[in-house]
C-alpha positions in Angstrom: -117.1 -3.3 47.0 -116.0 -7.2 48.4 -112.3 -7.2 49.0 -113.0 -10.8 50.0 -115.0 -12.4 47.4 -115.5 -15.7 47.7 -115.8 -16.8 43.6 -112.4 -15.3 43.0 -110.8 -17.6 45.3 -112.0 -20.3 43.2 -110.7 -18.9 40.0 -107.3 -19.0 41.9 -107.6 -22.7 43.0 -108.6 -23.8 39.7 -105.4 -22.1 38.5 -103.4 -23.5 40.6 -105.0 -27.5 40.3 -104.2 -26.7 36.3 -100.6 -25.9 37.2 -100.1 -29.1 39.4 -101.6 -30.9 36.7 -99.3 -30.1 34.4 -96.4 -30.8 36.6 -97.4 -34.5 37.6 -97.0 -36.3 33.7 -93.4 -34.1 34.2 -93.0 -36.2 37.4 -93.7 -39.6 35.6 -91.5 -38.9 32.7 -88.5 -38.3 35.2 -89.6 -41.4 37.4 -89.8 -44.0 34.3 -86.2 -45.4 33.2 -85.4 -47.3 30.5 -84.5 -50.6 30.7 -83.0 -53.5 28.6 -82.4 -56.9 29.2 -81.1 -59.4 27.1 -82.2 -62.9 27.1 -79.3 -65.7 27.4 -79.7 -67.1 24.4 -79.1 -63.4 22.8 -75.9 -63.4 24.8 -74.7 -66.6 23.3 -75.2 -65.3 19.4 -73.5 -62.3 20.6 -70.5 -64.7 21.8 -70.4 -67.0 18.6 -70.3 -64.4 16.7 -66.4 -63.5 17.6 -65.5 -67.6 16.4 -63.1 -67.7 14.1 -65.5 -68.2 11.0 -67.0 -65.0 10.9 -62.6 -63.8 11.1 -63.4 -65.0 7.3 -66.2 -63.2 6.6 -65.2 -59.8 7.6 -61.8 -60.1 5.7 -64.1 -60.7 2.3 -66.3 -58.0 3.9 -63.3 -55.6 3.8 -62.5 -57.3 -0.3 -66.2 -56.1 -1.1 -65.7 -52.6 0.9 -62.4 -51.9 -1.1 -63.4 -52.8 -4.7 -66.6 -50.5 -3.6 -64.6 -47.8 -3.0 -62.1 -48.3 -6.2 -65.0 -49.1 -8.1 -64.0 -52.1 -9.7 -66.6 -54.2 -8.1 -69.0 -55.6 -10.9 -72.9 -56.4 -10.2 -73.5 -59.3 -11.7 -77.3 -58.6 -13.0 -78.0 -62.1 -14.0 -77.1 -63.9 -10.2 -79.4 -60.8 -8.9 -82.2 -61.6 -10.9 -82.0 -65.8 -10.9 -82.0 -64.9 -7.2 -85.0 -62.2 -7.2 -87.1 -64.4 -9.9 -88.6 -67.1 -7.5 -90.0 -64.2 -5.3 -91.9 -62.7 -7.8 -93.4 -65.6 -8.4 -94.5 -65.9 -6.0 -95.9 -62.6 -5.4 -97.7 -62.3 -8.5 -99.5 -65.9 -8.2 
């Protein structure tokens, strides 16, 4: 009997390879970071948007919300449709 056989060594170091393997995408993952930068002109829309004009469309923002909730906000069907009608229209030509 071989205490010291040589093949069985290399069924541990193929083991071991297949570990480390498995370990290096894990070492990636942790390395990448996520980043975000915004472009200038993304932080000037993000600065108009606090002008007073848009003060006037959240309060009717807040109007819409609350008859929502009370549910005395009508749908006007007809507005919806003159609206939706030149799209079809389209999409069936």
């Amino acid at each position: 009997m071989k205490v010291n056989d040589i093949g069985r060594l290399g069924a541990i170091n193929s083991y071991q390879r297949q570990v480390e393997n498995q370990r290096q995408p894990e070492d990636r993952k942790a390395k990448r970071k996520d980043e975000l930068s915004i472009s200038p002109e993304a932080m000037e829309m993000l600065k108009s948007s606090d002008k007073p004009e848009n003060a006037a469309n959240a309060k009717r923002i807040q109007e819409l919300k609350a008859q929502v909730a009370s549910g005395a906000y009508q749908v006007e069907a007809g507005k919806i449709a003159e609206k939706l009608a030149p799209y079809f229209k389209e999409y069936t030509k």
